[in-house]
MARFI-610119 format. One record per residue: y, x, z of N, C-alpha, C in turn. Coordinates in steps of 0.05 Angstrom, whole numbers, padded with zeros to 5 digits, always signed. Layout:
YXZYXZYXZ ...
END
This chain:
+00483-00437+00017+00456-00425+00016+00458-00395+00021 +00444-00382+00040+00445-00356+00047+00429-00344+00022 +00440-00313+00025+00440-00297+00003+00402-00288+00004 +00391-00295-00016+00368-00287-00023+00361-00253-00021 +00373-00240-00038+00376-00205-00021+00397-00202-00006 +00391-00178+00003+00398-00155+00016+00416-00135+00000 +00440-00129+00004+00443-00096-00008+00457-00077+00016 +00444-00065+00018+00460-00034+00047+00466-00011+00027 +00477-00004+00043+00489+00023+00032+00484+00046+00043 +00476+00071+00052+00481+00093+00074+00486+00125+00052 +00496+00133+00072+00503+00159+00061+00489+00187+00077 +00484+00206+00056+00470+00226+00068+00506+00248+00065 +00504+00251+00093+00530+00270+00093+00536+00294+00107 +00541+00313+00089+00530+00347+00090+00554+00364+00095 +00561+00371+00117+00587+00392+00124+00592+00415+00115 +00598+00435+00114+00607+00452+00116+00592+00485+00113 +00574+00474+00139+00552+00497+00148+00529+00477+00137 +00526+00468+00114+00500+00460+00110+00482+00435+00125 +00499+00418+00148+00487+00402+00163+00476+00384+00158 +00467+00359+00166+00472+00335+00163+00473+00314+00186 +00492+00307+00176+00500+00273+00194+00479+00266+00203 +00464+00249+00227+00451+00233+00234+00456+00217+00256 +00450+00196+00260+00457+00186+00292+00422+00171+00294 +00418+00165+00322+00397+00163+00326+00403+00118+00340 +00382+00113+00331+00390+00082+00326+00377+00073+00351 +00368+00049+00371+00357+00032+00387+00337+00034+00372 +00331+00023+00344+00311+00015+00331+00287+00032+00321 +00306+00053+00303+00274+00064+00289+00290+00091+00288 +00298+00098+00309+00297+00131+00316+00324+00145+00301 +00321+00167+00299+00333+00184+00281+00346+00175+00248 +00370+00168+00236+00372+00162+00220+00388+00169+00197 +00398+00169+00173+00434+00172+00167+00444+00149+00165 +00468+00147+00171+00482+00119+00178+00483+00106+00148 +00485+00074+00155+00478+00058+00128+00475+00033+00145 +00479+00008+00126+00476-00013+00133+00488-00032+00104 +00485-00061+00119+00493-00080+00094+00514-00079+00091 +00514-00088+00057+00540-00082+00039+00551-00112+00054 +00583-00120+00058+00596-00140+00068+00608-00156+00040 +00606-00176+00045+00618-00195+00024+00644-00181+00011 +00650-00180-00019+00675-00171-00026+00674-00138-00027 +00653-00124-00018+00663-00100-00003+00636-00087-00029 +00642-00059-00041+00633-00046-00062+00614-00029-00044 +00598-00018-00059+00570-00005-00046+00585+00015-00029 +00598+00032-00041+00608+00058-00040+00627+00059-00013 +00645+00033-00015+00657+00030+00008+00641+00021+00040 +00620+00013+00037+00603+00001+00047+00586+00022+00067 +00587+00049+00047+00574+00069+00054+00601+00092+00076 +00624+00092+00069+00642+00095+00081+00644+00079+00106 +00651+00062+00108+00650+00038+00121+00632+00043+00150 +00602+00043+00143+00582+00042+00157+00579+00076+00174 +00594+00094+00159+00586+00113+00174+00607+00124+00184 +00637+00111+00185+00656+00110+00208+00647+00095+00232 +00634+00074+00226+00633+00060+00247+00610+00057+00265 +00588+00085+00252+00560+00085+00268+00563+00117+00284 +00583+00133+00274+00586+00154+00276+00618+00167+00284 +00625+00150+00275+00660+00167+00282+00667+00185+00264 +00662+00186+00239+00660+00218+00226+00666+00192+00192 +00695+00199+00184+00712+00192+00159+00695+00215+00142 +00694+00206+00112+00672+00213+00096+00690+00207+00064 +00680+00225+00048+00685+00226+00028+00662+00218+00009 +00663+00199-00001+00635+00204-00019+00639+00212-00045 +00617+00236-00043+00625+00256-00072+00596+00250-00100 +00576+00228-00090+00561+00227-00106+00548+00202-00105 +00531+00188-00118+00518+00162-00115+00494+00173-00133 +00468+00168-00107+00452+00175-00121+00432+00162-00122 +00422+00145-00120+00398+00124-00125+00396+00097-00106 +00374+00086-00117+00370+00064-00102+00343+00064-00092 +00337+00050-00059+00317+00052-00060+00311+00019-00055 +00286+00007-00064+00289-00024-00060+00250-00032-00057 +00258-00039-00031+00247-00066-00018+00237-00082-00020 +00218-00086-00046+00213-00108-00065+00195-00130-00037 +00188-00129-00019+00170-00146+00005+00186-00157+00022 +00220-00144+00025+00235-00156+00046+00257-00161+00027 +00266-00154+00008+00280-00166-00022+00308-00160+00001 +00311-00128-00003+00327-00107+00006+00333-00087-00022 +00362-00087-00032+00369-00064-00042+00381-00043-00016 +00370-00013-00022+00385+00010-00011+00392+00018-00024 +00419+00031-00030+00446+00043-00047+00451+00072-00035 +00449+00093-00045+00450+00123-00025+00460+00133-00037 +00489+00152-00025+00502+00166-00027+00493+00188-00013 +00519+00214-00029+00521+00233-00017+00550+00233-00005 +00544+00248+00015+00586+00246+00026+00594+00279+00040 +00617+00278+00042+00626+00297+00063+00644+00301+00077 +00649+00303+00102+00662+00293+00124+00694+00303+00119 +00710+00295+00124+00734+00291+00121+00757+00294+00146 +00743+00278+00165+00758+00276+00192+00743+00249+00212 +00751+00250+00230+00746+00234+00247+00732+00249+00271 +00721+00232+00286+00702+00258+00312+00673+00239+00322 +00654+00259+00323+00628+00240+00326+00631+00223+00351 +00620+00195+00348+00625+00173+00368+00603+00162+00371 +00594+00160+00404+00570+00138+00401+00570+00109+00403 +00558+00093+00389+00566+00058+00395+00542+00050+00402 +00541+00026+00404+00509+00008+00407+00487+00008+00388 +00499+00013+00363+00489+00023+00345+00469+00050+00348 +00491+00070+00352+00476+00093+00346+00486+00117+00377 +00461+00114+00391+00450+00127+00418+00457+00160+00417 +00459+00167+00392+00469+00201+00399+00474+00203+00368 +00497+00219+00360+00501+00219+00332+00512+00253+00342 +00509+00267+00311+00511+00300+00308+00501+00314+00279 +00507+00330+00266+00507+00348+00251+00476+00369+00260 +00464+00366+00239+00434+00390+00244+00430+00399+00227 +00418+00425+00222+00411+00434+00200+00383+00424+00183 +00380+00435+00161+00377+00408+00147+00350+00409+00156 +00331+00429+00160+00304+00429+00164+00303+00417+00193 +00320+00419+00211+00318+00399+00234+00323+00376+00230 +00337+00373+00218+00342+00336+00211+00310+00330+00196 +00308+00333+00178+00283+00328+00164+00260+00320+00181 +00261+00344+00203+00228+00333+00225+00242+00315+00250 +00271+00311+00250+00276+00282+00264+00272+00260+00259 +00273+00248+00226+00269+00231+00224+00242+00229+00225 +00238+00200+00228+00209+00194+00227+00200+00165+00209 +00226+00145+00217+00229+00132+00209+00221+00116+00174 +00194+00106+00172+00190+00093+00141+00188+00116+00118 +00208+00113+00104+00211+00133+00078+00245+00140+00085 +00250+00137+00104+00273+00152+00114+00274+00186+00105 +00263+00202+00115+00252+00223+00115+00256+00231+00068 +00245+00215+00055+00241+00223+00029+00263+00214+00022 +00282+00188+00026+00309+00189+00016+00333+00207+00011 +00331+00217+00037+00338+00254+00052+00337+00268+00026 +00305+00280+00035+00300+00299+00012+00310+00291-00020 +00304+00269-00030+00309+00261-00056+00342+00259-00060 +00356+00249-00034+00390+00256-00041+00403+00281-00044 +00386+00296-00031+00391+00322-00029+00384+00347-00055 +00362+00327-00058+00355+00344-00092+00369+00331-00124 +00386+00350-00123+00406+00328-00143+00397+00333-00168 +00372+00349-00182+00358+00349-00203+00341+00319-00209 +00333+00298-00181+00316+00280-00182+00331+00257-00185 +00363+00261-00186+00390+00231-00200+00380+00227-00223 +00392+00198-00225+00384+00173-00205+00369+00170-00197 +00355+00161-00169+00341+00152-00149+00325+00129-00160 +00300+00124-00158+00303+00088-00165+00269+00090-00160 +00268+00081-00127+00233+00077-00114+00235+00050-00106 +00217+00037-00122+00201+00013-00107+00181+00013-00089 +00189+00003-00070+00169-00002-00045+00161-00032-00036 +00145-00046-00020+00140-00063-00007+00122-00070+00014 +00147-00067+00034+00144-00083+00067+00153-00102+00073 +00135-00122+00086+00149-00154+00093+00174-00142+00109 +00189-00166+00107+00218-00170+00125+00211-00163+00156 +00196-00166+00167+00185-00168+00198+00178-00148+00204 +00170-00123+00196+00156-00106+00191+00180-00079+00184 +00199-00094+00181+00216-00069+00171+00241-00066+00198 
END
């Protein structure tokens, strides 16, 4: 029997000079990398995981900060914070242009849903733990 939820993971991940990670998707634009947690595989790793392989860029995750969930497409989101470590930005099929922006440019790239407030809310570490209920059908998202 297939799994009734969802759990993804993504990480908001901040360099050096204040940047942030993004790669820009086929789908819904501008993003920070994240995707589903894999059988066996812990949120946190999941979030590592997903943003080597949407981005090219090894990550440290230095924080776990909320959840955002899905209650219409019966989706957990798991969000970290991270910070880059090594690797070199890569584009895949996944993600059409990936790069480091400052943060007020990242902010008016995304566009994407409540993309955009996850950002801000990972970023404001007075508002840990995270925890927004939303609901959009599965089709729709």
């Amino acid at each position: 029997m297939a799994p009734k939820h969802i759990v993804s993971a993504a990480a908001i991940v901040v360099n050096e000079r204040n940047e942030i990670l993004l790669i820009r998707g086929p789908k819904r634009g501008w993003e920070m990398p994240g995707g589903q947690v894999e059988e066996g595989e812990s949120m946190r790793d999941a979030a590592i995981r997903e943003t080597k392989e949407e981005s090219g860029i090894d990550i440290e995750v230095t924080k776990f900060c909320g959840v955002f969930q899905n209650v219409g497409a019966s989706i957990c989101n798991t969000l970290f914070l991270g910070r880059p470590v090594g690797g070199e930005l890569t584009t895949t099929p996944e993600s059409l242009e990936v790069g480091f922006f400052p943060i007020d440019t990242a902010l008016e790239m995304v566009s994407w849903g409540n993309f955009k407030e996850r950002i801000e809310l990972c970023l404001d570490e007075a508002s840990h733990p995270i925890y927004v209920e939303f609901s959009i059908p599965l089709k729709e998202c």
